[in-house]
Every structure is written in structure tokens, then in C-alpha cells.
C-alpha positions in Angstrom: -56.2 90.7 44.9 -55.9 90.6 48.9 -59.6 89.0 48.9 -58.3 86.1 46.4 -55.3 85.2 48.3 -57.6 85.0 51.5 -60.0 83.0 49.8 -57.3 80.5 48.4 -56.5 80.5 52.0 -59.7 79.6 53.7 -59.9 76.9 51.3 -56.8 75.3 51.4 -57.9 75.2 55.1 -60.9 74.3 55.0 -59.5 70.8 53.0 -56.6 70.4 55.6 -59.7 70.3 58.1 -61.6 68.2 56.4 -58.9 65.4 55.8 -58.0 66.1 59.4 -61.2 65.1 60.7 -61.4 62.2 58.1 -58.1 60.8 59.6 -59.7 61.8 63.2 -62.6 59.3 62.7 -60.3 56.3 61.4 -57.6 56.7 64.4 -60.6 56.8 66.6 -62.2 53.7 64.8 -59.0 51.9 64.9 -59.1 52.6 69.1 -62.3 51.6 69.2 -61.2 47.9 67.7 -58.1 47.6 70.1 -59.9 48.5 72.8 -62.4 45.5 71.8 -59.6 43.1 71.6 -57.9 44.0 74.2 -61.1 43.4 75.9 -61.4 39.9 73.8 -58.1 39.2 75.1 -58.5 39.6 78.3 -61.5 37.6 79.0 -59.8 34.6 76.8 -57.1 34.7 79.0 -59.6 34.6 82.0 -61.7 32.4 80.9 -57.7 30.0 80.3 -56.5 31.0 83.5 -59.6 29.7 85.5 -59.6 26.6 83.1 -56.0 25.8 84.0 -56.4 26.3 87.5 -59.4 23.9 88.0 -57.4 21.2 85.9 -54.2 21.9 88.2 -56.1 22.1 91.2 -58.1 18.9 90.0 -55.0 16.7 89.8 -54.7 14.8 92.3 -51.9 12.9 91.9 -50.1 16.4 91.8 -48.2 17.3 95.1 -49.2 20.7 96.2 -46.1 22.5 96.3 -45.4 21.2 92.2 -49.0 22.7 91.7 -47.8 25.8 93.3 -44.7 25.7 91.2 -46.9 24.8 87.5 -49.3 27.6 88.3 -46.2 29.8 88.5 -44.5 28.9 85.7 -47.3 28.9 83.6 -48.7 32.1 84.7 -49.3 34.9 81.9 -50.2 38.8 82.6 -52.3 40.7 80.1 -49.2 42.5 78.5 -47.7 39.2 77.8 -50.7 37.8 76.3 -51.1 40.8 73.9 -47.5 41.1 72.8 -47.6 38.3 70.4 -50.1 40.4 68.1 -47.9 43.3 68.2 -50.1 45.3 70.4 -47.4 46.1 73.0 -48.4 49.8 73.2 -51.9 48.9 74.9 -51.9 48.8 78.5 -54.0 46.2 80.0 -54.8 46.7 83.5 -56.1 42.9 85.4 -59.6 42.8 86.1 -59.8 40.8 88.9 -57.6 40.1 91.9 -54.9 37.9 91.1 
């Protein structure tokens, strides 16, 4: 009787584990993607960034203290960027030097 019980046990373990590690692989899968567009992100908003600049800078009928004062206005970290999709819990560290 005691060797039944045991047995019903190791099973009924042995499918918690298993479904464990199933749900395991997806959350890691599912990390795997944010990280990736996080990344995508990122390098988008780079690639903008450096876009924006070069038409600001390349203005020149654009004092330089309003340039100073459109570039910080218009200036977007990567947490703001990623809010939008409802990714808020990622932390995105800058790249580069700002």
C-alpha cells in the first residue's frame, strides 16, 4: 500500500516537473524576444536620434540656442521609447554617451 501511495507520488511529481520545465522554456523564449526588441528599439531610436540631430544641426536658418532648445524638447530616453508597447518593466540601459 505504502509503495502505491509513493508511486502516485513520484508521478504526480514527475508531471508538475515536466509542465514546470515546459512553462520554463516559454518564459525564457518570451525573454529572449523582449530582449530582441528591446534591442530593435534601441537602435531605431539611435539610428532617429542621430537622424534628428543632423537635420537640426543642418538648419541653418535655426539660431543655435532654439537648436539647443528643439533638441531638448524633442529628446526621448529608451524607457520612454518602450513605454508605448507596454514593455515598462524592461530596463534599457543607453548605449552610447549621450
Amino acid at each position: 500500500m505504502k509503495y502505491l501511495i509513493c508511486k502516485r507520488k513520484l508521478e504526480s511529481k514527475k508531471e508538475a516537473l515536466l509542465i514546470l520545465s515546459k512553462e520554463l522554456d516559454t518564459c525564457q523564449q518570451e525573454r529572449d524576444q523582449y530582449k530582441l526588441m528591446a534591442n530593435q528599439l534601441r537602435e531605431k531610436h539611435q539610428s532617429l536620434k542621430k537622424k534628428y540631430r543632423e537635420l537640426i544641426d543642418g538648419d541653418p536658418s535655426l539660431p543655435p540656442e532654439k537648436r539647443k532648445q528643439v533638441s531638448k524638447r524633442f529628446a526621448i530616453t529608451g524607457v520612454e521609447l518602450l513605454a508605448p508597447h507596454g514593455t515598462q518593466h524592461i530596463s534599457v540601459q543607453p548605449t552610447e554617451k549621450e
